[in-house]
Backbone as a printed PyTorch tensor [residue, N CA C, xyz], in Angstrom:
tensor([[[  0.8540,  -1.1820,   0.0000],
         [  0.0000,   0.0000,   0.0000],
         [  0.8970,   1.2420,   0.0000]],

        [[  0.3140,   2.2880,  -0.9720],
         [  1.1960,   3.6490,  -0.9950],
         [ -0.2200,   4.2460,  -0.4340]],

        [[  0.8620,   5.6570,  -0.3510],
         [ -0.0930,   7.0680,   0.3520],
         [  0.9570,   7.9140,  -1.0280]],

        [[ -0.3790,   8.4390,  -1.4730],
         [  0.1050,   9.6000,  -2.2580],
         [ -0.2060,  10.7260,  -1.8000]],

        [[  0.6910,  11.9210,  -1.4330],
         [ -0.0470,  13.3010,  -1.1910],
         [  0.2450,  14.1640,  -2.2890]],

        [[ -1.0190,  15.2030,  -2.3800],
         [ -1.4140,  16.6470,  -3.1290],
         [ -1.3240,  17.4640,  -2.0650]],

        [[ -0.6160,  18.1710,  -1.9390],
         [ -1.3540,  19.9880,  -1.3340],
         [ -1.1490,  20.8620,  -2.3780]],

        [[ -1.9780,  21.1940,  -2.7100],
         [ -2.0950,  22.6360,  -3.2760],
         [ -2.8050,  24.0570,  -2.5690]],

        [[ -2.8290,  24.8960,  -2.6350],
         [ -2.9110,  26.3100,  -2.3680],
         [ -3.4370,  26.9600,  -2.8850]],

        [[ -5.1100,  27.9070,  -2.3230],
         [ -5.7810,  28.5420,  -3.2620],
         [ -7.4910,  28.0170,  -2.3690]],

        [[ -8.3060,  29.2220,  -2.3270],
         [ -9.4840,  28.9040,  -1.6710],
         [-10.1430,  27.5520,  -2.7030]],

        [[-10.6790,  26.2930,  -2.5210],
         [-11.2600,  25.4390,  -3.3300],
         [-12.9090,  25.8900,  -3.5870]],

        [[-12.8180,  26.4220,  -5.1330],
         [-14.4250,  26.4880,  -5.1030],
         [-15.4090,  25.3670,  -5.3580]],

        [[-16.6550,  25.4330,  -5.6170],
         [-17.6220,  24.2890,  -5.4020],
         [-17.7310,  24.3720,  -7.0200]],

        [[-17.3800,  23.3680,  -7.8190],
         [-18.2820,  23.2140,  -9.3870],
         [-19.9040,  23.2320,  -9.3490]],

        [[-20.1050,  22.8680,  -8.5290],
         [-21.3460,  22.3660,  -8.3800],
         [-22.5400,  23.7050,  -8.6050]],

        [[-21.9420,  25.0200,  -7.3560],
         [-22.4830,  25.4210,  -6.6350],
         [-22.3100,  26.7570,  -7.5440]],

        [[-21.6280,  26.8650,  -8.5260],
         [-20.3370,  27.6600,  -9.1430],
         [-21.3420,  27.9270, -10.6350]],

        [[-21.9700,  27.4360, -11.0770],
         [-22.1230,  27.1930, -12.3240],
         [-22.7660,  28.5010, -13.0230]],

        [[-22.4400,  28.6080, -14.2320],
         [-23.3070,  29.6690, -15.2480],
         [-24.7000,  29.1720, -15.8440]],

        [[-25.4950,  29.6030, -16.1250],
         [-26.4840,  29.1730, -17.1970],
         [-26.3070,  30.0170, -18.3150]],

        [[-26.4100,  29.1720, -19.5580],
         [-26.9720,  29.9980, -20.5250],
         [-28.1020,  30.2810, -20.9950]],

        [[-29.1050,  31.6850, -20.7200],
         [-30.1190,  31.6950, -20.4860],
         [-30.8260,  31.2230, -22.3590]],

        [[-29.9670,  31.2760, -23.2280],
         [-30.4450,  30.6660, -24.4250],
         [-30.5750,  29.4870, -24.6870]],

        [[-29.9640,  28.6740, -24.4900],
         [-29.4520,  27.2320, -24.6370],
         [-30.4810,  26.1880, -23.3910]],

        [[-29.6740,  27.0160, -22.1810],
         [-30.0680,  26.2750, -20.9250],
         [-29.3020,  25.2100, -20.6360]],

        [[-27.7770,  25.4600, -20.8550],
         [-26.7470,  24.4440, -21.0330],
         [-26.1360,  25.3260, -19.6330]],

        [[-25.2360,  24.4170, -18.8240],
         [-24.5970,  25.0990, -17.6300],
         [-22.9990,  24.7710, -18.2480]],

        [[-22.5440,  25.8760, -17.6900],
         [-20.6240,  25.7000, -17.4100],
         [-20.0650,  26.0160, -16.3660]],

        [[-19.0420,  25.7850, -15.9310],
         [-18.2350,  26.2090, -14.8790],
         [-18.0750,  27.6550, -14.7350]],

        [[-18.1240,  28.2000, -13.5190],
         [-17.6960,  29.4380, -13.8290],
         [-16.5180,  30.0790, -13.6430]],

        [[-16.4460,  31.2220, -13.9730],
         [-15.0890,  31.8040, -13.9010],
         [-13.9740,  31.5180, -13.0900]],

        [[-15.0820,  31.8050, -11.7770],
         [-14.0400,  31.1390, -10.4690],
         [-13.3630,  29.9240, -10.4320]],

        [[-14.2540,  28.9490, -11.1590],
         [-13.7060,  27.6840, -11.1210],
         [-13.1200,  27.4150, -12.1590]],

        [[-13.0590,  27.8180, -12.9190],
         [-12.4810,  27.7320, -14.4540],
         [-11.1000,  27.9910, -13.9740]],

        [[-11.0890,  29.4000, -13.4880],
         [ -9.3700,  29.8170, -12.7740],
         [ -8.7310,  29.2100, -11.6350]],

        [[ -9.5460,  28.8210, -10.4350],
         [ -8.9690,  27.8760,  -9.6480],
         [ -8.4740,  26.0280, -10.3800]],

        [[ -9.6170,  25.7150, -11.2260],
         [ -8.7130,  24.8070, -12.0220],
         [ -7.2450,  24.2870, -12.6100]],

        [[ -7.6780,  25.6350, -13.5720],
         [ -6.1420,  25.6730, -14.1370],
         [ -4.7490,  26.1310, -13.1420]],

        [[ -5.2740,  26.9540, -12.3280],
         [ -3.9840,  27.3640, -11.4760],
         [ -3.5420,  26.2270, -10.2430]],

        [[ -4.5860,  25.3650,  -9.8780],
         [ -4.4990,  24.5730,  -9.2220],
         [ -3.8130,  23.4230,  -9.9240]],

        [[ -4.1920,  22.8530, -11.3910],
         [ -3.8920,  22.0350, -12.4850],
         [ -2.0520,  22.4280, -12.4050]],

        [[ -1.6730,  23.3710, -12.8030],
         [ -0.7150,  23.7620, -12.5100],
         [  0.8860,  23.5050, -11.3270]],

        [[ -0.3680,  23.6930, -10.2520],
         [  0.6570,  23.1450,  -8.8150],
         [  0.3800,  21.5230,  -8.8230]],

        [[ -0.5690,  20.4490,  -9.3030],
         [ -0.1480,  19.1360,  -9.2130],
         [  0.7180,  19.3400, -10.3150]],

        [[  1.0570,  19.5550, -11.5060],
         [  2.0410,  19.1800, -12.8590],
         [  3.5350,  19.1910, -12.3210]],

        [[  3.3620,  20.4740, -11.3020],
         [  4.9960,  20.8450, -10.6130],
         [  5.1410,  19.6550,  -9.5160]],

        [[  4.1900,  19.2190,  -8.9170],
         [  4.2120,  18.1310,  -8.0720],
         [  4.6080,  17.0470,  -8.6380]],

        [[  3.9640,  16.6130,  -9.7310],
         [  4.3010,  15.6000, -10.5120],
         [  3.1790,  14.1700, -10.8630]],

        [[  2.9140,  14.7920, -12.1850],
         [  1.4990,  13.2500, -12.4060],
         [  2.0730,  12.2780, -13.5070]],

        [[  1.0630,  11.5370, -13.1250],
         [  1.3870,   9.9180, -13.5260],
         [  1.4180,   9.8180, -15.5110]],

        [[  2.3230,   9.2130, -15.9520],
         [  2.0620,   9.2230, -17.3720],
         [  0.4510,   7.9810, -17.5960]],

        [[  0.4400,   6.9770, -16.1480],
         [ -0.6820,   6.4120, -16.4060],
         [ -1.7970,   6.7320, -15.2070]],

        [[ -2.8030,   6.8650, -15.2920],
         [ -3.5530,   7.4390, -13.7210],
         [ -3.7580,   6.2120, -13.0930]],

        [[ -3.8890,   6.2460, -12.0340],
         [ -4.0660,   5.4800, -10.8230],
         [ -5.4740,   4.8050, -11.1150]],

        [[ -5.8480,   3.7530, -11.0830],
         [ -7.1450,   2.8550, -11.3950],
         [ -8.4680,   2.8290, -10.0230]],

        [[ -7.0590,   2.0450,  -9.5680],
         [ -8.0620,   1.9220,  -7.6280],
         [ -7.3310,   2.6560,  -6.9930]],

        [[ -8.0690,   3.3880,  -6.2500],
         [ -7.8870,   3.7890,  -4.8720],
         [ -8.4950,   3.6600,  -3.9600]],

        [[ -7.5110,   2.9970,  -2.7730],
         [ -8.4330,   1.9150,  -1.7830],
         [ -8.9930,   2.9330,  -0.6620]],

        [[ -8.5140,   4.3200,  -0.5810],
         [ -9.1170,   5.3620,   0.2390],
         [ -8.8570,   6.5680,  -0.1400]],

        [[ -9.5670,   7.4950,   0.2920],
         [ -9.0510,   9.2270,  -0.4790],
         [ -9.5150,   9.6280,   0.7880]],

        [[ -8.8180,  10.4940,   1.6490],
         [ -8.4400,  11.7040,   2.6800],
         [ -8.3360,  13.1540,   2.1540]],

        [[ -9.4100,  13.7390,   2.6280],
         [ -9.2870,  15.7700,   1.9420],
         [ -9.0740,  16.0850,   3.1570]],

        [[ -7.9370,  16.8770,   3.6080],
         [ -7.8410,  17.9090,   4.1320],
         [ -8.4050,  19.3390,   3.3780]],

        [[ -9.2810,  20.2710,   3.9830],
         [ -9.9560,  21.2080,   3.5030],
         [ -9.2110,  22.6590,   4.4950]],

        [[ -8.7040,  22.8570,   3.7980],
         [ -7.9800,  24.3340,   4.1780],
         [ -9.0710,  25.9440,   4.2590]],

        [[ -9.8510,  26.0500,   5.3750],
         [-10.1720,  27.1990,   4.9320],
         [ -9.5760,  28.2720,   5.3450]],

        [[ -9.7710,  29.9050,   4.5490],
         [ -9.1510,  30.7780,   4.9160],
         [ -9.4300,  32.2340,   5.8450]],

        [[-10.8950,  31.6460,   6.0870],
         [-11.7490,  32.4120,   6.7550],
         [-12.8910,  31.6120,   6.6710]],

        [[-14.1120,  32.3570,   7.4510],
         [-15.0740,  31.7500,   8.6580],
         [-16.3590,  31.7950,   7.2120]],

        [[-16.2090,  31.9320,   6.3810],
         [-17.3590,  32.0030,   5.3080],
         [-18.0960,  30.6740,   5.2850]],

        [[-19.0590,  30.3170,   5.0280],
         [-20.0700,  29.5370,   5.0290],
         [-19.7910,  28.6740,   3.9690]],

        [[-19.2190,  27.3400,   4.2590],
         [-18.8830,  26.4400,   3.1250],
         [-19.3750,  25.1180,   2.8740]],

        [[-19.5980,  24.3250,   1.9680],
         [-20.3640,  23.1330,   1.9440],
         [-19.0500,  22.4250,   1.3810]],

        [[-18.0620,  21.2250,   2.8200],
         [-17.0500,  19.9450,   2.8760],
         [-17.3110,  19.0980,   1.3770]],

        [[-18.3570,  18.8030,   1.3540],
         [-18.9220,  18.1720,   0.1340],
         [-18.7510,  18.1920,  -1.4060]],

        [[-19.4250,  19.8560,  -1.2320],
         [-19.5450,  19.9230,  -2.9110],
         [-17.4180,  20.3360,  -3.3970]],

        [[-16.7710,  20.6820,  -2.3500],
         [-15.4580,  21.1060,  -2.5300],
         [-14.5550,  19.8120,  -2.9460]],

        [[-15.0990,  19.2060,  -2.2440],
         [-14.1590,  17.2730,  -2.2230],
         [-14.5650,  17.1260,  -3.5390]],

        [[-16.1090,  17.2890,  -4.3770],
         [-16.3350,  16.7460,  -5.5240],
         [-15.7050,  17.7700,  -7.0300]],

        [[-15.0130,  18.8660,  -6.3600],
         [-14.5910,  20.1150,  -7.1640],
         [-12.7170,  18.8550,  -6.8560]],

        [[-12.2470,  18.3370,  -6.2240],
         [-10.6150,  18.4140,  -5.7040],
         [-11.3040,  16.8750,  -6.7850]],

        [[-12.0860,  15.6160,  -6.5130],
         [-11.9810,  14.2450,  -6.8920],
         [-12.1420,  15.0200,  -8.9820]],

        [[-12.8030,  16.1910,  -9.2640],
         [-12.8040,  16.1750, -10.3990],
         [-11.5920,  16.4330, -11.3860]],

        [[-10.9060,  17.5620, -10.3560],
         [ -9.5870,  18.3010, -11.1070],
         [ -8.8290,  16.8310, -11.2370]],

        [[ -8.4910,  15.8520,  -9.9340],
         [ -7.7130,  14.8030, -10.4430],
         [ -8.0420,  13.5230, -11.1390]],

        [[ -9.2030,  13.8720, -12.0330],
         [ -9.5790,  12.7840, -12.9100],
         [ -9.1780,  13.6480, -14.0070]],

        [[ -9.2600,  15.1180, -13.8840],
         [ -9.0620,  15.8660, -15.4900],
         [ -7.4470,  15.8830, -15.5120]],

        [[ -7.0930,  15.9190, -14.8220],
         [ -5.7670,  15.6380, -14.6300],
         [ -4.5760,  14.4090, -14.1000]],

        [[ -5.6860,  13.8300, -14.8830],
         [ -5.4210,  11.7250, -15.0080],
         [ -4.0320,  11.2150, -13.7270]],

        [[ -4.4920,  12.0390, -12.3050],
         [ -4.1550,  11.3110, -11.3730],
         [ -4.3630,  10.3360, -11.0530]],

        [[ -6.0980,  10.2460, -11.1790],
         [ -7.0670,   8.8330, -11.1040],
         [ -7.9550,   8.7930, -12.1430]],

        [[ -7.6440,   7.3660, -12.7280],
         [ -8.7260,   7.2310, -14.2700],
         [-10.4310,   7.7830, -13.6710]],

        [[-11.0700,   7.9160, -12.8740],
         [-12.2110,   8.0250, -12.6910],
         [-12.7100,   8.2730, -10.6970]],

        [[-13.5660,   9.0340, -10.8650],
         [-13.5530,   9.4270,  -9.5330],
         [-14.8490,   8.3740,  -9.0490]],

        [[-14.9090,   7.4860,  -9.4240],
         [-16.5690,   6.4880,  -9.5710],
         [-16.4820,   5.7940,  -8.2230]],

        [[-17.0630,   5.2530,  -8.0080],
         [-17.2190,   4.6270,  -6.8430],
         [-16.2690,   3.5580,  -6.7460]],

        [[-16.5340,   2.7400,  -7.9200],
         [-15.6880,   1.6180,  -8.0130],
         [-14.4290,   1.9810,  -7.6720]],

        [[-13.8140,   2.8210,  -8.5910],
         [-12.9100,   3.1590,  -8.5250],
         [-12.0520,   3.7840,  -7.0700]],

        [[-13.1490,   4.4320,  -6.5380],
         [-12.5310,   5.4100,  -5.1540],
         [-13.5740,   4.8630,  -4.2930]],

        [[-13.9210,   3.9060,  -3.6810],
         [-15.1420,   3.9300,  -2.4640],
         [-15.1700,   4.4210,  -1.2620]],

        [[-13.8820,   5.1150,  -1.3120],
         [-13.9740,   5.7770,   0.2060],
         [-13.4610,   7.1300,   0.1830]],

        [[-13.7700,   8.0520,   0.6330],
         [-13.2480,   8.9510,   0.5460],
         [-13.9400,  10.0910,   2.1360]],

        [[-13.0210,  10.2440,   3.1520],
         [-12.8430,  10.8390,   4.3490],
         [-12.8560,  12.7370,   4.0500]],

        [[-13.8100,  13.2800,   4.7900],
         [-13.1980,  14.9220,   4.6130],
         [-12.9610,  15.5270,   5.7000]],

        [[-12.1410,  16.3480,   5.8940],
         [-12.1910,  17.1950,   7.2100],
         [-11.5550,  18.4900,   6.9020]],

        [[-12.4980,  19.5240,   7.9030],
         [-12.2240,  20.8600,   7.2120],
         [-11.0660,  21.2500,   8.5970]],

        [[-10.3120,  22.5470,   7.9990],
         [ -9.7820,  22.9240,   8.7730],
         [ -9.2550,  24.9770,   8.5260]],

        [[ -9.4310,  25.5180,   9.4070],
         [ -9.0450,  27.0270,   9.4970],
         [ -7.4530,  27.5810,   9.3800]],

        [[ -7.6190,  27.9640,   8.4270],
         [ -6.1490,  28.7110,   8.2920],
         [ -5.7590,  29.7270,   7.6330]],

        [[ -6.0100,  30.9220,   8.8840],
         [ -5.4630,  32.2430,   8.9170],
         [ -5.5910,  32.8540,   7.1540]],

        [[ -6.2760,  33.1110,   6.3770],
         [ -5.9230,  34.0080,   5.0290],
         [ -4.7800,  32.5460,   4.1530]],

        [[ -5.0940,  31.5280,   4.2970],
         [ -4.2830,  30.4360,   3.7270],
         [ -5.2290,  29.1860,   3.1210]],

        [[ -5.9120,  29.3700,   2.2040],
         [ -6.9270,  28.3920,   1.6750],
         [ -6.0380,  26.9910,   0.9880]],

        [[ -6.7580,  26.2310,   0.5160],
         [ -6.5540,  25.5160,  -0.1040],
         [ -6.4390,  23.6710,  -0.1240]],

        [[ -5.8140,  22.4020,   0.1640],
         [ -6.2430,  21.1670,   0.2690],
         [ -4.8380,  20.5270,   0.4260]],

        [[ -4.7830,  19.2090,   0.7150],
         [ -4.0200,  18.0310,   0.8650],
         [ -4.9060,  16.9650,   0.7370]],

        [[ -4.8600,  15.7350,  -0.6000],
         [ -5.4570,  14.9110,  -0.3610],
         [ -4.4290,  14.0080,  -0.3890]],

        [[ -4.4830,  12.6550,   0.4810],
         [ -4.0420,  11.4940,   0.4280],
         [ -4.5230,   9.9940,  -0.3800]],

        [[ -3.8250,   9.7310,  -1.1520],
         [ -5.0210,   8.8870,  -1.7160],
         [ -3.6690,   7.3270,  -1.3250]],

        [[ -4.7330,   6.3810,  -0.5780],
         [ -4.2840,   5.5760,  -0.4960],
         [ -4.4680,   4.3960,  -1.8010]],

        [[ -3.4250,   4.0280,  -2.1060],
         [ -3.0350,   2.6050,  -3.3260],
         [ -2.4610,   1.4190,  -2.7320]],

        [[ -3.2640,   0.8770,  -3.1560],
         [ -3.1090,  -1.2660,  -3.3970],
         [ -1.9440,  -0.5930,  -4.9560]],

        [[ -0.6060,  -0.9340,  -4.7570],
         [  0.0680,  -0.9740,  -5.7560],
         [  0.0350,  -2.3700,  -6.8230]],

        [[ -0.4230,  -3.5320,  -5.9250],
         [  0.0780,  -4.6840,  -6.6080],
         [ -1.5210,  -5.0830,  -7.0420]],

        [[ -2.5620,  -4.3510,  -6.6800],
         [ -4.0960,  -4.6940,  -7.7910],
         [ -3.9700,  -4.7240,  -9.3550]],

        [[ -4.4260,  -5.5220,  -9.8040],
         [ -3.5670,  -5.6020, -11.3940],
         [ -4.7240,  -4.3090, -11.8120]],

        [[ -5.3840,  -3.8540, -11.3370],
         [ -6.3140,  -2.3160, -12.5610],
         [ -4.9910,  -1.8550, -12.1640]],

        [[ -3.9410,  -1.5380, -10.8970],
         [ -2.5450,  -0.1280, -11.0080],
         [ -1.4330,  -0.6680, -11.8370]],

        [[ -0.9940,  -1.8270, -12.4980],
         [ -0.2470,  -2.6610, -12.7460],
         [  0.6910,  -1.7460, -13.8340]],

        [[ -0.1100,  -0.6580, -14.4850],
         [  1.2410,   0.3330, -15.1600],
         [  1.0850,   1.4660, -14.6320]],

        [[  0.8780,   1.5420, -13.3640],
         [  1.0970,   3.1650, -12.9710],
         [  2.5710,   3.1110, -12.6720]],

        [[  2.9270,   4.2480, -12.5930],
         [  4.3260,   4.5590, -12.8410],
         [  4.9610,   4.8820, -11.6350]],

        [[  4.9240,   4.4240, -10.5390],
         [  5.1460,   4.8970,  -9.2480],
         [  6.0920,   5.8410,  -8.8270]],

        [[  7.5380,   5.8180,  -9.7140],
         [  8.7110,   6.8800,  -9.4760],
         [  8.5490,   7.9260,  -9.7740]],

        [[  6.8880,   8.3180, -10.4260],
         [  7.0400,   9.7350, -11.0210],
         [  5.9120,  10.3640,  -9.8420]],

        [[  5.4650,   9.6670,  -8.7320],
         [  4.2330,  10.1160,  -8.1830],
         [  4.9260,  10.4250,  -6.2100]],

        [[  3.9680,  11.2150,  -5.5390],
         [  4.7000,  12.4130,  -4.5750],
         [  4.0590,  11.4140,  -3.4940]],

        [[  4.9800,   9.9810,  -3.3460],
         [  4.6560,   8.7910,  -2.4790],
         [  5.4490,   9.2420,  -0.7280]],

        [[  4.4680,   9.2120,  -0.1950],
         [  4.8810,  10.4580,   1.5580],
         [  5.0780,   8.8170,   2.3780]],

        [[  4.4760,   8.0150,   1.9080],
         [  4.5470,   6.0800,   3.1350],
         [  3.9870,   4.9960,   1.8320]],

        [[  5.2380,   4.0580,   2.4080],
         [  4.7150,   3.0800,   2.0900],
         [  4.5970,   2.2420,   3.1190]],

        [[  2.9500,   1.3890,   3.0580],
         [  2.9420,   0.4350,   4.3840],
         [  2.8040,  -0.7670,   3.6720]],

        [[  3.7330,  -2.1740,   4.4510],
         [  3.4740,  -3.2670,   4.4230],
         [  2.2590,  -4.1290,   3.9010]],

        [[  2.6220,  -5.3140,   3.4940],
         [  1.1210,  -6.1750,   2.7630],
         [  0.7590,  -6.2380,   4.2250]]])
């Protein structure tokens, strides 16, 4: 079993909660906010370092939730904004159940300092991870079979 960690830096907005309408269409998109926390966030995992193959299973996912003030936030829709960026950014082939069935959140306060740490725990030897690339990924423990 590995532990992979992310921290990145930057208030996490909600996709969810975030969205535009187009009052012609009636089609929704991301909005601005999230459009830019994306990419700038997209950014600090690339410098971290991602997988040429994404991770299949993950036998647990841990969010640390960084907030930066006392504003009124929903743990939830933010975890499903952090499980999306690292499927668009083929950390993990899919944020599905199968794929991730567990996933832990906990928020925490910090001073004008937003932003996340997730841990995602890996079964390295499950044959779905069997070409992930392990030397290229930001592995913090490895524990015993």
């Amino acid at each position: 079993m590995k532990i992979i960690k992310y921290t990145c830096l930057g208030r996490v907005p909600s996709k969810k909660n975030s969205r535009i309408i187009n009052r012609k269409t009636g089609r929704s998109f991301p909005s601005k906010i999230y459009t830019k926390w994306h990419k700038e966030t997209a950014a600090q995992l690339v410098a971290i370092g991602l997988p040429i193959h994404p991770i299949v299973r993950v036998f647990k996912c841990k969010v640390d939730i960084y907030y930066p003030d006392y504003r009124k936030a929903d743990n939830t829709n933010k975890v499903e904004s952090i499980h999306d960026l690292l499927a668009d950014m083929k950390v993990i082939e899919d944020d599905a159940w199968k794929n991730m069935p567990s996933t832990s959140q906990k928020a925490h306060y910090r001073k004008n300092d937003g932003g996340f740490s997730v841990y995602l725990y890996v079964d390295e030897k499950h044959p779905d991870n069997k070409d992930v690339p392990w030397k290229q990924l930001p592995i913090i423990e490895e524990m015993g079979d």
